[in-house]
ZADO-1210 file (C-alpha; in nm, 4 decimals, padded with zeros to 6 digits):
<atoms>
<atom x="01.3241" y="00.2732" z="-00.2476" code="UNK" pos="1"/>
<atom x="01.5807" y="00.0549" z="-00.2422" code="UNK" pos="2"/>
<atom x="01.7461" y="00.0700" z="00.0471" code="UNK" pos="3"/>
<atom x="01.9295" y="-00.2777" z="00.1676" code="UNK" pos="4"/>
<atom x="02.0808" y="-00.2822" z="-00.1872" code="UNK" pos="5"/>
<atom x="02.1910" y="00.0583" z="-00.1623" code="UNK" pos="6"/>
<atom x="02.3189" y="-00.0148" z="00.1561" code="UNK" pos="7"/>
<atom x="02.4905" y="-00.3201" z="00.0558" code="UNK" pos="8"/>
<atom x="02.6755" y="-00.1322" z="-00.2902" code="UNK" pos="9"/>
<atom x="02.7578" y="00.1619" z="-00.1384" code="UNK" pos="10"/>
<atom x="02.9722" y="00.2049" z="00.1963" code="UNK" pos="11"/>
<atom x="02.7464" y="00.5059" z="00.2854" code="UNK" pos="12"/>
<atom x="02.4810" y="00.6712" z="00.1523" code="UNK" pos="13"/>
<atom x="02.1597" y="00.9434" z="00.2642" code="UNK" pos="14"/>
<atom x="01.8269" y="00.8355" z="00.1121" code="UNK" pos="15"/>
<atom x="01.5416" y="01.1178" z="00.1554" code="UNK" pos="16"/>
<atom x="01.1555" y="01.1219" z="-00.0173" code="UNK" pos="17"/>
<atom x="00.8595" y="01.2874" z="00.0185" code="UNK" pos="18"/>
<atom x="00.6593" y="01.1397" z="00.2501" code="UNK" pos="19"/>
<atom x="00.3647" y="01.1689" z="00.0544" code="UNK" pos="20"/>
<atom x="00.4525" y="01.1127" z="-00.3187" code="UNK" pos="21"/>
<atom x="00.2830" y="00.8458" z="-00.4653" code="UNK" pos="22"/>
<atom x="00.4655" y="00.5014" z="-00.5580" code="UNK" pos="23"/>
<atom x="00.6461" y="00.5246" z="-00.8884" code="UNK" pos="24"/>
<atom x="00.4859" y="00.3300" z="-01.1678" code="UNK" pos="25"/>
<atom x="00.1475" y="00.4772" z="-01.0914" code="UNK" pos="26"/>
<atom x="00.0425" y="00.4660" z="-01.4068" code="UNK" pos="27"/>
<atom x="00.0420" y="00.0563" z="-01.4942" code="UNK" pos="28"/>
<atom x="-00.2496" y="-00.1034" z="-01.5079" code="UNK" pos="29"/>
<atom x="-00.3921" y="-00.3362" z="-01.2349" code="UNK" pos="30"/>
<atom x="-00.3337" y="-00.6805" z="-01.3340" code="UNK" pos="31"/>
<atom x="-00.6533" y="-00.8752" z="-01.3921" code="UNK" pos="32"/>
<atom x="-00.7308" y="-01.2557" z="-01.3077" code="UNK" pos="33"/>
<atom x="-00.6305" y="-01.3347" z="-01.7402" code="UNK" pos="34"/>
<atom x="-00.2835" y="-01.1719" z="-01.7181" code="UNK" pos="35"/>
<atom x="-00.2160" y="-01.2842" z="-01.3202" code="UNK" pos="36"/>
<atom x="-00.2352" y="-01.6275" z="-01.4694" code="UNK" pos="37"/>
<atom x="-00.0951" y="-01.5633" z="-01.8330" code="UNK" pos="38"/>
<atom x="00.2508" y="-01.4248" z="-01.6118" code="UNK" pos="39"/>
<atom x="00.2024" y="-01.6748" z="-01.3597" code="UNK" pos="40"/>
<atom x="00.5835" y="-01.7960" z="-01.2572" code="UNK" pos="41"/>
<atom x="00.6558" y="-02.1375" z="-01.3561" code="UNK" pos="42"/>
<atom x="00.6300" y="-02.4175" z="-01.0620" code="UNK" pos="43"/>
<atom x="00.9241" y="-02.5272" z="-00.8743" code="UNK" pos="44"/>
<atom x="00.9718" y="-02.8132" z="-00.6313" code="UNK" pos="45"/>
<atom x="01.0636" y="-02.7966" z="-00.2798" code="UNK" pos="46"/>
<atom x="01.4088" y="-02.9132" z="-00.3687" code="UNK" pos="47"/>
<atom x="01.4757" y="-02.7085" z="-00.6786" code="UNK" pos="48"/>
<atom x="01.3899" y="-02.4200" z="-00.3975" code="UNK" pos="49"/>
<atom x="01.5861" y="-02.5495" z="-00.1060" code="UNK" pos="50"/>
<atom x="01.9525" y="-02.5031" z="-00.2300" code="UNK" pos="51"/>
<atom x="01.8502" y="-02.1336" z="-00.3651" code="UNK" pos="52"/>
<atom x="01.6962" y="-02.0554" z="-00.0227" code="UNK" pos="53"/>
<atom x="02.0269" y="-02.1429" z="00.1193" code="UNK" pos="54"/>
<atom x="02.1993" y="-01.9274" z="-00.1125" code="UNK" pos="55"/>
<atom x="01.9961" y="-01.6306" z="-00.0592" code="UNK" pos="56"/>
<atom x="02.0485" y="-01.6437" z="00.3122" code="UNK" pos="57"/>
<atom x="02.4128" y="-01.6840" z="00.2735" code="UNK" pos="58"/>
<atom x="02.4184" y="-01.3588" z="00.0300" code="UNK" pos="59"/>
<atom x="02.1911" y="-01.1601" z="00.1955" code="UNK" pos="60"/>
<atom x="02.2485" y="-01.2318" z="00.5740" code="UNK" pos="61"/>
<atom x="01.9710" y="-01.1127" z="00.8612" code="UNK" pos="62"/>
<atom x="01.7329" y="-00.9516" z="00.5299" code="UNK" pos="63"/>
<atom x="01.4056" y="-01.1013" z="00.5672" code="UNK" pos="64"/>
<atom x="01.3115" y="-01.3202" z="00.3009" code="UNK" pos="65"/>
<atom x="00.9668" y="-01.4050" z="00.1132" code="UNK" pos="66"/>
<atom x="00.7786" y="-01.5276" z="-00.1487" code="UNK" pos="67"/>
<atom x="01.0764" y="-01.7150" z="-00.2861" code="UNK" pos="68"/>
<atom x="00.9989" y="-01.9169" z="-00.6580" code="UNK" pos="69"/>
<atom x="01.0908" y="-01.9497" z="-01.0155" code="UNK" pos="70"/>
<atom x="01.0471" y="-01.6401" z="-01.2209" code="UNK" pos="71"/>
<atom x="00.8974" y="-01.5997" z="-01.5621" code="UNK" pos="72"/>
<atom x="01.3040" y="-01.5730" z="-01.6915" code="UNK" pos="73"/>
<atom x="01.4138" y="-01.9275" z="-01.7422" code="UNK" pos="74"/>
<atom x="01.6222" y="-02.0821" z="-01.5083" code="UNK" pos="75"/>
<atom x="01.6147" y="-01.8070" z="-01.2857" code="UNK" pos="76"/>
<atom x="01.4340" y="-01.7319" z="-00.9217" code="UNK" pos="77"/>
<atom x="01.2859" y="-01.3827" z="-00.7816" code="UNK" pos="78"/>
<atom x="01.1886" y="-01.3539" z="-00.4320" code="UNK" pos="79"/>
<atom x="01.1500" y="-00.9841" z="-00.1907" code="UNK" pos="80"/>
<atom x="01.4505" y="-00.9274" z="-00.0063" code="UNK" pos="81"/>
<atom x="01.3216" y="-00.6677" z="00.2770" code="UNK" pos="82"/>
<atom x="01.1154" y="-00.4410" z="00.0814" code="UNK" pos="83"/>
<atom x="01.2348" y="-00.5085" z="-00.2463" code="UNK" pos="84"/>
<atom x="01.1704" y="-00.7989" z="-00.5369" code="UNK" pos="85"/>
<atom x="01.4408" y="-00.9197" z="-00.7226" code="UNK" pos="86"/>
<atom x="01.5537" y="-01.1261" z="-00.9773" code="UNK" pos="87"/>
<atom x="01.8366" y="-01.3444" z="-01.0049" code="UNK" pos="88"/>
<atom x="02.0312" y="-01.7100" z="-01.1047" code="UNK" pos="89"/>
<atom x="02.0308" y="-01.9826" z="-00.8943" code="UNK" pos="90"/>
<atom x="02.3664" y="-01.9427" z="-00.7345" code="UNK" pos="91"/>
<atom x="02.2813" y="-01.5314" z="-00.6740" code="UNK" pos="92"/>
<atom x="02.5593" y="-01.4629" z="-00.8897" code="UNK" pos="93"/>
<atom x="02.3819" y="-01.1504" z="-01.0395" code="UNK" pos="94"/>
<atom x="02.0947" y="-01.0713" z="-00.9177" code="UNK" pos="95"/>
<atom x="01.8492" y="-00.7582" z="-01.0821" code="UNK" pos="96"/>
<atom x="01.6802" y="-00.4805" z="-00.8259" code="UNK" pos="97"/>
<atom x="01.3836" y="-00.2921" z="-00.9558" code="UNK" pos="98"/>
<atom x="01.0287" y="-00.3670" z="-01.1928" code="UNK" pos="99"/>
<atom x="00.9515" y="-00.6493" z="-01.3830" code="UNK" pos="100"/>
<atom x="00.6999" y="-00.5681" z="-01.6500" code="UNK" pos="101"/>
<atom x="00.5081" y="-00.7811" z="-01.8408" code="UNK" pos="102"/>
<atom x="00.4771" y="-00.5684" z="-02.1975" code="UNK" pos="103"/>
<atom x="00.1178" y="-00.6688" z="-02.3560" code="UNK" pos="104"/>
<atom x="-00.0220" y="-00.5357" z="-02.1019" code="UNK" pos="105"/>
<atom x="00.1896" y="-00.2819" z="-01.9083" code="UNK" pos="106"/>
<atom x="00.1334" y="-00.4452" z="-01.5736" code="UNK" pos="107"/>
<atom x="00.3934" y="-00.3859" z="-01.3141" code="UNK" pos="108"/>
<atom x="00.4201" y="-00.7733" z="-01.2081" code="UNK" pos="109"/>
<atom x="00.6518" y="-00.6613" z="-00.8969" code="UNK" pos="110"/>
<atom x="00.4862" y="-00.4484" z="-00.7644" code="UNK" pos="111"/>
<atom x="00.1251" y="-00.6902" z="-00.7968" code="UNK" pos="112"/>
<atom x="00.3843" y="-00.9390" z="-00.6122" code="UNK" pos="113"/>
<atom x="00.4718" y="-00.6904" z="-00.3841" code="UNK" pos="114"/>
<atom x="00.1219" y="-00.6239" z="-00.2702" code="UNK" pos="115"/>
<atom x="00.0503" y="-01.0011" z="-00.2604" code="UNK" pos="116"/>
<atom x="00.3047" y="-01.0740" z="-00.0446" code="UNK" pos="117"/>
<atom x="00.2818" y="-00.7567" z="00.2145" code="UNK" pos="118"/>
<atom x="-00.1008" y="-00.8672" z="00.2263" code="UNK" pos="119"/>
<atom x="-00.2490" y="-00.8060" z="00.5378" code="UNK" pos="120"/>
<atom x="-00.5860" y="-00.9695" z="00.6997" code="UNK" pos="121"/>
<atom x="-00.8499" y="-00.6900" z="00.7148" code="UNK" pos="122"/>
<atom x="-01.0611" y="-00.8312" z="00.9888" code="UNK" pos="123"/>
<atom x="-00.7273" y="-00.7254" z="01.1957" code="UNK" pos="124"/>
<atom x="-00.7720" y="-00.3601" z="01.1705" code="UNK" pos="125"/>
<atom x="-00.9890" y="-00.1819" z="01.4415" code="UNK" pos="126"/>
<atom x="-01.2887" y="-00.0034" z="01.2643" code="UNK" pos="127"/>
<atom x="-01.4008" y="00.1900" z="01.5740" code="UNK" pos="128"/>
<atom x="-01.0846" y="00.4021" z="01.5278" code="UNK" pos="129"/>
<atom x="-01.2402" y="00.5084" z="01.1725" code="UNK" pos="130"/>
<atom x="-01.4570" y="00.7431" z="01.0365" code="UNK" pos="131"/>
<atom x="-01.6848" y="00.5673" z="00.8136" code="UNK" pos="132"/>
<atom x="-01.8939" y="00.6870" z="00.5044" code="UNK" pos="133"/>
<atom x="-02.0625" y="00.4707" z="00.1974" code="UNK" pos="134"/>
<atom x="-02.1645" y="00.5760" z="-00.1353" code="UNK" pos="135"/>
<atom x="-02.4016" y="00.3470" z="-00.2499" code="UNK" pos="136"/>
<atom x="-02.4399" y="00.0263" z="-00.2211" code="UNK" pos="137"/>
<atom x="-02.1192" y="-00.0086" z="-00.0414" code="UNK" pos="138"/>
<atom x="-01.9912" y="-00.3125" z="-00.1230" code="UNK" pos="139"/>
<atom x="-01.6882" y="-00.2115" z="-00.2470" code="UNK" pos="140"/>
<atom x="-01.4414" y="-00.1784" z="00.0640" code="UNK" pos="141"/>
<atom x="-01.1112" y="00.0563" z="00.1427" code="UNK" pos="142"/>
<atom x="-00.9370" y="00.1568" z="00.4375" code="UNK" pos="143"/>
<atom x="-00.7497" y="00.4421" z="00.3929" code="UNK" pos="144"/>
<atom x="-00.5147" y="00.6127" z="00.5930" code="UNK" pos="145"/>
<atom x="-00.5436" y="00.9649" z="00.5518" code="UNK" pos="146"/>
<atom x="-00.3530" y="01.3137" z="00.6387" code="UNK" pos="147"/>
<atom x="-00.5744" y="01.6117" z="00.6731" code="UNK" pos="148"/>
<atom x="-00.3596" y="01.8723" z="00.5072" code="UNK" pos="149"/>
<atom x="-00.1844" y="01.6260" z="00.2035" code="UNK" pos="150"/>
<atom x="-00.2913" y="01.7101" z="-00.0911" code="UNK" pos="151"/>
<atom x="-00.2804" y="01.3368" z="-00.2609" code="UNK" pos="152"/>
<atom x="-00.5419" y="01.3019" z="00.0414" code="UNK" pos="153"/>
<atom x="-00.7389" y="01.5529" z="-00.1385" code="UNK" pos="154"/>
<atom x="-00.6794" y="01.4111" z="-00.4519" code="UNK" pos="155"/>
<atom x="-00.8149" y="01.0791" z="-00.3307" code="UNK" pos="156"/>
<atom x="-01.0964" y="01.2036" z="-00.1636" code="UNK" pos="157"/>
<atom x="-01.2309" y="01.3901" z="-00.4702" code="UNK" pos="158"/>
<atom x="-01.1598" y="01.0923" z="-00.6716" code="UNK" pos="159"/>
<atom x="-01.3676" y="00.8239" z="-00.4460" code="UNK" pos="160"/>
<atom x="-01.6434" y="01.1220" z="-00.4302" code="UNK" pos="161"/>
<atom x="-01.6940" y="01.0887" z="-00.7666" code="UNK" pos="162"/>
<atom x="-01.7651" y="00.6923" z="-00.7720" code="UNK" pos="163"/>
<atom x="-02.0523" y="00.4561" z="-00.6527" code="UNK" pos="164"/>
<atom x="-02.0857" y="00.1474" z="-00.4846" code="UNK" pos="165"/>
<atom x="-01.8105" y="00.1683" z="-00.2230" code="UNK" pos="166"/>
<atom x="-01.7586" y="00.1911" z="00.1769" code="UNK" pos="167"/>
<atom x="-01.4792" y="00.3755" z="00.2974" code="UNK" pos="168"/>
<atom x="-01.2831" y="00.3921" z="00.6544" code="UNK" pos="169"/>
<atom x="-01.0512" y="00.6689" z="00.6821" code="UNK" pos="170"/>
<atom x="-00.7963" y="00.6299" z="00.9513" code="UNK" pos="171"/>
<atom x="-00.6699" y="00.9657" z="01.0777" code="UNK" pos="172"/>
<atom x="-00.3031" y="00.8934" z="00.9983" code="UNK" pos="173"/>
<atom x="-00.1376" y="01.2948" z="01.0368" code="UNK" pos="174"/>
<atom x="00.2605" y="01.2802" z="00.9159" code="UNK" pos="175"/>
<atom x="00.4172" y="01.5421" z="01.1951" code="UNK" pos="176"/>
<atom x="00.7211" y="01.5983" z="00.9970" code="UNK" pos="177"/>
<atom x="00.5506" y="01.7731" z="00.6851" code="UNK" pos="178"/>
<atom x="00.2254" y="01.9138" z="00.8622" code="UNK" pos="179"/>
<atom x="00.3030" y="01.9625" z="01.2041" code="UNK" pos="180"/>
<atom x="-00.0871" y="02.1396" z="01.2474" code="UNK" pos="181"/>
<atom x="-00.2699" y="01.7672" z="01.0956" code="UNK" pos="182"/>
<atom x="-00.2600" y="01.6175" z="01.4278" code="UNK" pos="183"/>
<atom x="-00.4336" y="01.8268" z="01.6106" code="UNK" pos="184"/>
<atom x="-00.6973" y="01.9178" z="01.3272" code="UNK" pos="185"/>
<atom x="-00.7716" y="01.5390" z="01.2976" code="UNK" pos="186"/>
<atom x="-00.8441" y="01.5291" z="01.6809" code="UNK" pos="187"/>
<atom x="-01.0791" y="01.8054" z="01.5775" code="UNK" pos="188"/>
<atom x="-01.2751" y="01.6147" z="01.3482" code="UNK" pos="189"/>
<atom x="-01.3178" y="01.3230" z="01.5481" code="UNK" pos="190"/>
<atom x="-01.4183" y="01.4972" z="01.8268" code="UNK" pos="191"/>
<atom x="-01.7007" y="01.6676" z="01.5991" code="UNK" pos="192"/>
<atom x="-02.0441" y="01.5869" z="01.6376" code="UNK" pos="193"/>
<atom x="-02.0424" y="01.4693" z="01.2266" code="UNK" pos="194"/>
<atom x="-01.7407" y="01.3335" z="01.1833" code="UNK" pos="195"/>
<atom x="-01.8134" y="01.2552" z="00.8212" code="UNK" pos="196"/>
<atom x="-01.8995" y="01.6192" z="00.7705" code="UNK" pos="197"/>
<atom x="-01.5973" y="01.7672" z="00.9461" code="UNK" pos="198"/>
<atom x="-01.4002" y="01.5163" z="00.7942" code="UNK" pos="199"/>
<atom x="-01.5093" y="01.6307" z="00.4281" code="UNK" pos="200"/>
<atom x="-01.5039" y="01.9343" z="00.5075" code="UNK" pos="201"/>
<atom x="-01.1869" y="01.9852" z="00.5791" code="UNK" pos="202"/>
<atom x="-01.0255" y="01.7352" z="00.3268" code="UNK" pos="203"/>
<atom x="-01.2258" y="01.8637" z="00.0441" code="UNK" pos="204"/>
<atom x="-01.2832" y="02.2373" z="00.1175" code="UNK" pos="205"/>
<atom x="-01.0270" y="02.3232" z="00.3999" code="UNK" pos="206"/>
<atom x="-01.2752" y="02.4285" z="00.6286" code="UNK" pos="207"/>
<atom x="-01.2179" y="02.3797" z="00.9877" code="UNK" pos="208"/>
<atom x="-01.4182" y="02.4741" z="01.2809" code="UNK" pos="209"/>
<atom x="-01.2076" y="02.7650" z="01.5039" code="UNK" pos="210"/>
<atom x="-01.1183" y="02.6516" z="01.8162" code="UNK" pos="211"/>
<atom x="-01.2971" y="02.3292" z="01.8040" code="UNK" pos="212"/>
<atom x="-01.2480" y="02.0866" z="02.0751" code="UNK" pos="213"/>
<atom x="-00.9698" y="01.8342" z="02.0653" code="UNK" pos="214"/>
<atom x="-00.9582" y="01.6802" z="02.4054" code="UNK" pos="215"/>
<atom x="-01.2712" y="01.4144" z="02.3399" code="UNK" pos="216"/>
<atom x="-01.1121" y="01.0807" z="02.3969" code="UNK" pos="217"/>
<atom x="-00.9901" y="01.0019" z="02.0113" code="UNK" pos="218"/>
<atom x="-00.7465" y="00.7211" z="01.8327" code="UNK" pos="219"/>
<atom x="-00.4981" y="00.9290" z="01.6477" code="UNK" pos="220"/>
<atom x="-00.1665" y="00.8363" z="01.8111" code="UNK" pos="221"/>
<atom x="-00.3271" y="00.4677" z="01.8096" code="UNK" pos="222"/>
<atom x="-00.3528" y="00.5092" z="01.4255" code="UNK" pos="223"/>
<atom x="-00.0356" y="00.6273" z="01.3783" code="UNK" pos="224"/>
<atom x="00.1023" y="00.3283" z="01.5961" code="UNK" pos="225"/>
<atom x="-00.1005" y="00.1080" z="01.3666" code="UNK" pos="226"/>
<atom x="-00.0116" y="00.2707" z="01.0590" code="UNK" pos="227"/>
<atom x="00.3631" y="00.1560" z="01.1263" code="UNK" pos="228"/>
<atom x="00.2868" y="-00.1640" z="01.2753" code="UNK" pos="229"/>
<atom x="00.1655" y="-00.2387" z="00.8631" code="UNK" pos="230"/>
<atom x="00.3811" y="-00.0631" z="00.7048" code="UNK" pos="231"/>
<atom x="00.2635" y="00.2664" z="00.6226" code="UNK" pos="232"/>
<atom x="00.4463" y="00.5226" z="00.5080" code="UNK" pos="233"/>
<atom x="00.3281" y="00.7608" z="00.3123" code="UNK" pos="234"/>
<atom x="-00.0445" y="00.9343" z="00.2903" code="UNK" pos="235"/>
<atom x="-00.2567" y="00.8116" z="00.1277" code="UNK" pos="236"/>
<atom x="-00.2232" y="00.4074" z="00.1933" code="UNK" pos="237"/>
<atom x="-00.4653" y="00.2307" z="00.1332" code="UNK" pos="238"/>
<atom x="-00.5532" y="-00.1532" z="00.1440" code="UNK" pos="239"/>
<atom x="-00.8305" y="-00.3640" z="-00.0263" code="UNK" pos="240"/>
<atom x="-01.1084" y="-00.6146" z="00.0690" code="UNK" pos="241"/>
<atom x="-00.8085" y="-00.8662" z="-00.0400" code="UNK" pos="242"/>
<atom x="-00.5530" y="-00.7234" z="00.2513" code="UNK" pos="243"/>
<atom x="-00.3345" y="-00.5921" z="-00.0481" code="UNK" pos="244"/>
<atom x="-00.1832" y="-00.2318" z="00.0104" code="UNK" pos="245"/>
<atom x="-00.1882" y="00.0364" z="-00.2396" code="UNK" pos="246"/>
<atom x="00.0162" y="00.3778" z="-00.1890" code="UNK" pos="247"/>
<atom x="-00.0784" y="00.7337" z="-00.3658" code="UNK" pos="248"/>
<atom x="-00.3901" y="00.8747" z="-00.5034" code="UNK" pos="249"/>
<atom x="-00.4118" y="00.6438" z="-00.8264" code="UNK" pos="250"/>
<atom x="-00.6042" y="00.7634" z="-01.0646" code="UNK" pos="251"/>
<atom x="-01.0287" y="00.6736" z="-01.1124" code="UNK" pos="252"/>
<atom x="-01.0046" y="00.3878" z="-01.3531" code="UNK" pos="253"/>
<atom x="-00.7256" y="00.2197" z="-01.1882" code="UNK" pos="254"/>
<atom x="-00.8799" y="00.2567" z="-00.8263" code="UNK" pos="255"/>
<atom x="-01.1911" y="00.1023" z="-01.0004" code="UNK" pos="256"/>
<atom x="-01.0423" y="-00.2119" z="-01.1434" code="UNK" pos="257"/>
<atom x="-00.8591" y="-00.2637" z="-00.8083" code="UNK" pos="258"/>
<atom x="-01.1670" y="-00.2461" z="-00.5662" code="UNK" pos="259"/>
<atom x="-01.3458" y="-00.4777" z="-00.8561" code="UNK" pos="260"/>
<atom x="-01.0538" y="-00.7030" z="-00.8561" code="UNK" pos="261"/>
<atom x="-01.0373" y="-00.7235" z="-00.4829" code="UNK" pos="262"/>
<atom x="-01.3955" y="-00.7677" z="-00.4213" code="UNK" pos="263"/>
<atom x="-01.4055" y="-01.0503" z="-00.6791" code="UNK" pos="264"/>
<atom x="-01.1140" y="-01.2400" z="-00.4749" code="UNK" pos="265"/>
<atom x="-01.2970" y="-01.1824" z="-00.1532" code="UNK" pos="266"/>
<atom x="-01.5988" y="-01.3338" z="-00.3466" code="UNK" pos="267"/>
<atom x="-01.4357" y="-01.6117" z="-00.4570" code="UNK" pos="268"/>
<atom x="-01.3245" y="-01.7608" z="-00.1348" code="UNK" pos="269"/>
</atoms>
């Protein structure tokens, strides 16, 4: 969504989504190591960068800025301008909002610089207020944050039940505003004596225990706080060994290549 540009075009405006659609462009592929480098932007110095910085913060003033460098286009810069990358000349001029694609391969290059730059460091995230399962080996990693009654949830789950080699952490993340019930449900299955089983249970089969406890000491409105601290904001979220965040229930083969790529950076380091 583009919301500081639609703000800044249009006097007034009322954006609304569905919580719980997956991102748009779901179906480009992950970029691997070969085409991150084969799209890599070219290099510009400090003060090639310094007078556009300038100019950005005089265009857009207070809008967070990151990630600013040249862009594949010659003689033009992109950088992400509060949530959004875009594209533009040096003197912002014009300036282009949306998806950069590079065509060989399909890959959605904004949105890979997207998740690159809204990284986050894993080892931050509190694991005791997860439920844990591994298929596997486990050496694969995702931390997912999860709404019992979304269906993309579902989708997810089924998908990741169906592969090997992978530890998950599902953080109970219920959205109040579309399923008011989640909340308490999720309390539920942490309070169960098998959280993995009440937790698959429900997701997968939407079977919940009848008046099962809730009032066992349990981290849902923590997740929830955390889930906005990074960013979340739709179910599922989910972010890789490499910090990057990934939105929607992608589909197998693309959920594959991204725990592989991840994994493979992690290695690397």
């Amino acid at each position: 969504m583009k919301q500081f540009f639609i703000a800044l075009i249009a006097s007034s405006c009322v954006v609304a989504c569905n919580a719980q659609q997956p991102a748009t462009g779901g179906a480009a592929k992950a970029p691997s190591a070969a085409t991150a480098n084969a799209a890599a932007a070219p290099a510009a110095t400090a003060g090639e960068l310094a007078p556009v910085q300038k100019a950005l913060e005089e265009r857009f003033k207070g809008a967070p800025i990151q990630g600013l460098r040249a862009s594949v286009f010659p003689g033009m810069f992109e950088a992400m301008i509060g949530e959004d990358m875009i594209y533009f000349d040096p003197k912002i001029n014009h300036f282009i909002v949306g998806n950069l694609v590079e065509a060989a391969t399909m890959t959605n290059l904004s949105e890979a610089r997207s998740a690159e730059l809204k990284a986050i460091d894993v080892k931050v995230l509190p694991l005791d207020y997860a439920i844990k399962f591994v298929r596997g080996k486990g050496e694969r990693v995702m931390y997912v944050f999860t709404d019992v009654d979304c269906p993309f949830c579902t989708r997810l789950e089924q998908t990741i039940q169906s592969m090997d080699n992978v530890t998950v952490y599902n953080f109970m993340y219920p959205i109040d505003s579309l399923h008011p019930q989640a909340a308490k449900k999720q309390m539920a299955i942490w309070c169960a004596k098998d959280r993995v089983a009440a937790w698959q249970n429900a997701v997968l089969r939407q079977q919940h225990v009848a008046n099962a406890p809730t009032d066992c000491k349990n981290p849902v409105d923590e997740t929830k706080a955390l889930g906005a601290k990074l960013g979340v904001r739709a179910t599922p979220t989910f972010f890789l060994a490499d910090g990057r965040m990934v939105a929607g229930a992608i589909p197998k083969e693309q959920l594959e290549a991204r725990l592989n790529s991840a994994q493979a950076k992690v290695a690397a380091k």
